[in-house]
C-alpha positions as CSV (number, residue, x, y, z in Angstrom):
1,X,0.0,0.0,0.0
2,X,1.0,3.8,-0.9
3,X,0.4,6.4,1.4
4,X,-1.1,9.6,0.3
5,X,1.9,11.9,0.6
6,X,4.3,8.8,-1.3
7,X,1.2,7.8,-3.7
8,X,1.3,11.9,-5.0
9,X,5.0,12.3,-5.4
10,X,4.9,9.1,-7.8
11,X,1.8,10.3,-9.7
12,X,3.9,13.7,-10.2
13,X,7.2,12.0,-11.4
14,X,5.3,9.7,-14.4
15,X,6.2,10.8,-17.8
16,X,4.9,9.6,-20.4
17,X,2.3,6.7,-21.2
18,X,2.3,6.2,-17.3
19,X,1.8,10.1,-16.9
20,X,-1.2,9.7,-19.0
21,X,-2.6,6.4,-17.1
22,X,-2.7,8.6,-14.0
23,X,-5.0,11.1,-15.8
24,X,-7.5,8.3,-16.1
25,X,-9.7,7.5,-13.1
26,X,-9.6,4.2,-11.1
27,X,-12.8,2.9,-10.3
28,X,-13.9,3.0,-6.5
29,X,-13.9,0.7,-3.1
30,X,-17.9,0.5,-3.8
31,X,-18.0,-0.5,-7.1
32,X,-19.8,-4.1,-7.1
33,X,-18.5,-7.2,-8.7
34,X,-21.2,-6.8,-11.5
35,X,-20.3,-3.3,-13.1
36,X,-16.7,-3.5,-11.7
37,X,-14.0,-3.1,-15.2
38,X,-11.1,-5.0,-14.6
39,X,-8.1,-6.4,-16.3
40,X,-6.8,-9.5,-16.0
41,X,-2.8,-9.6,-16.7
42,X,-0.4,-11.9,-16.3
43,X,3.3,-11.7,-17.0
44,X,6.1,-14.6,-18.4
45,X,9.8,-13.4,-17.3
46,X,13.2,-15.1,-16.5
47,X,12.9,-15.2,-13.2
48,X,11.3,-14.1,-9.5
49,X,13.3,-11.4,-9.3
50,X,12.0,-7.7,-11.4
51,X,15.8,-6.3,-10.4
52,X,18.0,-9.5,-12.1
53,X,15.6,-10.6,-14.2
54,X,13.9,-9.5,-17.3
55,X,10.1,-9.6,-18.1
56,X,9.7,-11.3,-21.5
57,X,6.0,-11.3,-22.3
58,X,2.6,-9.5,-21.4
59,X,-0.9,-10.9,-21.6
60,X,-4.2,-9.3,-20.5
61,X,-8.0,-9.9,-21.0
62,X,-10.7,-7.1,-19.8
63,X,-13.8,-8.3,-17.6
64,X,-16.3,-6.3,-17.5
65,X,-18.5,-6.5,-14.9
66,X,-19.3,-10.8,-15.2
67,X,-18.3,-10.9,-18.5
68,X,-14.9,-11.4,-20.7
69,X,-14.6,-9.2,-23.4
70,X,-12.1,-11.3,-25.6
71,X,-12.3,-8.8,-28.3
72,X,-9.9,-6.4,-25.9
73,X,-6.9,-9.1,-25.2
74,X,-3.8,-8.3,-25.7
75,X,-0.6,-10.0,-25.7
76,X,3.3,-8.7,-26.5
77,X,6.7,-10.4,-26.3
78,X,9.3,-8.2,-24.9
79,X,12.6,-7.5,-27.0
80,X,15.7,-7.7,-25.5
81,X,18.4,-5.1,-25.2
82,X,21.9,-5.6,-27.0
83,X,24.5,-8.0,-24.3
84,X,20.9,-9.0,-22.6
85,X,19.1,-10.9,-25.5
86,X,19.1,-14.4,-24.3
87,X,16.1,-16.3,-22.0
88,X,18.8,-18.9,-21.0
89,X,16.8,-21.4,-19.5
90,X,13.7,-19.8,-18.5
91,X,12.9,-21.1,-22.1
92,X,11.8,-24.1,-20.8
93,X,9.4,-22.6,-18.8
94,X,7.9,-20.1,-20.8
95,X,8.4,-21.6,-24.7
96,X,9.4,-18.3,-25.4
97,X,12.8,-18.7,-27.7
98,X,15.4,-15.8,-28.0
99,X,14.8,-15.6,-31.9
100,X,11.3,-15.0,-30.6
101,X,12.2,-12.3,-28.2
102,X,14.2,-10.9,-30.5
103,X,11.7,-10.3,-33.1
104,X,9.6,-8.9,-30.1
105,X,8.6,-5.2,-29.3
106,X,10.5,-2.4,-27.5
107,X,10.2,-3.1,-23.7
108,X,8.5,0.9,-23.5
109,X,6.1,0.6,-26.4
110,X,4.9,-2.7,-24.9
111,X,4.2,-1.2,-21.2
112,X,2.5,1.6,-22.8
113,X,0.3,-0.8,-24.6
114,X,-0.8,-2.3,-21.4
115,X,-1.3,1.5,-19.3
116,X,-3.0,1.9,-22.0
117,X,-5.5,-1.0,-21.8
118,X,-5.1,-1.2,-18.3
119,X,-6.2,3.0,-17.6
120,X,-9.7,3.4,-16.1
121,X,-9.7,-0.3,-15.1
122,X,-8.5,-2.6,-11.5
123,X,-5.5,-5.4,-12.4
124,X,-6.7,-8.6,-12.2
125,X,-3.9,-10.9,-11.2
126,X,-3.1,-14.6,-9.9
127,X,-0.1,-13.5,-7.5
128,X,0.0,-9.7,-7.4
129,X,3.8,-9.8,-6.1
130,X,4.7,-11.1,-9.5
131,X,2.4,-7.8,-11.9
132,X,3.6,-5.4,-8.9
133,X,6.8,-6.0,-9.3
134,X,7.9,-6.5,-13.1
135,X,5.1,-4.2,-14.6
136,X,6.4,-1.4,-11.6
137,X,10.1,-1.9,-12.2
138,X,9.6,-1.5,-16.2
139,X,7.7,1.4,-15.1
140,X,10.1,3.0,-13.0
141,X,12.7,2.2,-15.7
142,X,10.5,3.6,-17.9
143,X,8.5,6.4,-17.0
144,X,9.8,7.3,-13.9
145,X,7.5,5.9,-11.6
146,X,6.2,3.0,-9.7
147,X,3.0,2.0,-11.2
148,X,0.0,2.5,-8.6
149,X,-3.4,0.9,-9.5
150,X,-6.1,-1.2,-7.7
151,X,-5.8,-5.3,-7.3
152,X,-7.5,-8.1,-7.4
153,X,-5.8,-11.1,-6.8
154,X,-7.5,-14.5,-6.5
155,X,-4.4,-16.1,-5.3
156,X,-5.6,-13.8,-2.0
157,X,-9.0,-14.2,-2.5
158,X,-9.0,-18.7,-2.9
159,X,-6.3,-17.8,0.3
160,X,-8.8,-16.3,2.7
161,X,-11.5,-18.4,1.6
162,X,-9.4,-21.4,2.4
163,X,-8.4,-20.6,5.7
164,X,-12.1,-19.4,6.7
165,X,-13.0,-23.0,5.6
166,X,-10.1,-24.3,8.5
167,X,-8.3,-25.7,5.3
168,X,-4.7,-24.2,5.7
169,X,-3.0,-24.4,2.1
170,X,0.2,-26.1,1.5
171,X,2.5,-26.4,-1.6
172,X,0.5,-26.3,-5.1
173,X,-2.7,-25.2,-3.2
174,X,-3.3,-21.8,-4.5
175,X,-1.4,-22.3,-7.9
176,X,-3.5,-20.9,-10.6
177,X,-4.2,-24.3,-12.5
178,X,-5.0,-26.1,-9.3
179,X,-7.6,-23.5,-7.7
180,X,-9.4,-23.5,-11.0
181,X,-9.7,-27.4,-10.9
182,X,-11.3,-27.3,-7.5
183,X,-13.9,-24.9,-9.5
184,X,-14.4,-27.2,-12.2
185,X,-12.7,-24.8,-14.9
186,X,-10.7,-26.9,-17.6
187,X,-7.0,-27.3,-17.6
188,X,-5.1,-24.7,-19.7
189,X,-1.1,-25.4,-20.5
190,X,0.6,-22.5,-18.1
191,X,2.9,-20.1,-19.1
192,X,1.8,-18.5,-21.6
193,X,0.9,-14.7,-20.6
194,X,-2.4,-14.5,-22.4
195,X,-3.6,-18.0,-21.6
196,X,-3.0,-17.9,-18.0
197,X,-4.4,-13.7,-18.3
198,X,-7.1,-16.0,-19.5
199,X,-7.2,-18.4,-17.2
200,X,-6.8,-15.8,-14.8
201,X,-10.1,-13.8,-15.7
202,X,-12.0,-17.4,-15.7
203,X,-11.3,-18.2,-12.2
204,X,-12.5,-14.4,-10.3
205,X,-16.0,-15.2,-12.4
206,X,-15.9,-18.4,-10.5
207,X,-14.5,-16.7,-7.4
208,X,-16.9,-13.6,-7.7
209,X,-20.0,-16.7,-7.8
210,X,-19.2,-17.9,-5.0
211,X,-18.3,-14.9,-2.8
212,X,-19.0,-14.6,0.8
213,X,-18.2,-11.8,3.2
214,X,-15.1,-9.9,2.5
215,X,-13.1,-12.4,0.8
216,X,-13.5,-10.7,-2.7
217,X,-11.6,-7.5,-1.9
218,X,-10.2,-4.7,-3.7
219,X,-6.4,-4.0,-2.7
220,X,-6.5,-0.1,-2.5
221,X,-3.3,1.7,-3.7
């Protein structure tokens, strides 16, 4: 969470596309689950770590409201910078080759494409410290600034739910493809940024369904 005084300083040192997302207006604590816009993203990179490693790919798919809007999904592979062109062997993870990468889209252009689909809307994610941290580091490298901008994040949400139920996860609990099994959502192949955006986007409808209390909660900047 930003405080006030820290959240104003970074919306005054954006340039930019990111500048330009802060112009936009995020929607509200009391918007409900049926009009709330949102934007499921999801992000493929080298590693765990936004400082060492580089992000490779971006996916996202807008929900509106209970509905995916497929039409509005997005997806961009990241190109590498000259002496920092190879995935090594986060390839086997990902599938995403360095001739792919290569042939990819500058790092900025890409971000901006997301501010720019993102703007207006709350991130959707499956493990917000992954989005936070890639998507704010490109931003700061970037733009200047951290990115700031409402969450949901179902790894969070199938979390609390869990442990209200007295069943503690452990392990592969709360990864993305088994929480959607346990909802009866079909198995998608993982890693891919707009399949598990996706995926992603399929699971909070199932989530949002079967709400109860507070567990479906908007992460305020």
């Amino acid at each position: 969470m930003f405080g006030l005084d820290k959240r104003s300083r970074t919306m005054r040192a954006a340039t930019g596309p990111l500048a330009e997302f802060y112009r936009s207006s995020f929607p509200v604590p009391s918007d409900k689950l049926d009009t709330l816009p949102l934007l499921a993203v999801d992000v493929e990179t080298t590693g765990l770590t936004p400082e060492k490693d580089r992000l490779l790919s971006i996916g996202w798919v807008p929900v509106d409201g209970r509905s995916i809007d497929l039409a509005g999904a997005g997806h961009v592979v990241l190109r590498g910078t000259e002496g920092d062109a190879s995935v090594g062997e986060s390839a086997t993870v990902h599938g995403l080759t360095d001739d792919a990468v290569a042939a990819g889209e500058d790092s900025a252009e890409a971000v901006a494409r997301l501010l720019d689909a993102l703007a207006g809307r709350v991130m959707l994610v499956h493990y917000a410290h992954m989005e936070q941290g890639f998507l704010g580091y490109a931003c700061r490298r970037h733009f200047g600034a951290d990115l700031i901008v409402p969450i949901v994040d179902t790894f969070a949400v199938e979390r609390r739910h869990m442990e209200r139920m007295g069943t503690y996860p452990r392990g592969e609990d709360l990864r993305l493809p088994r929480v959607r099994g346990r909802y009866g959502l079909p198995f998608y192949r993982s890693h891919n940024a707009l399949t598990d955006a996706l995926a992603c986007a399929e699971l909070y409808l199932a989530l949002a369904a079967n709400a109860r209390g507070d567990t479906m909660k908007v992460m305020q900047p």
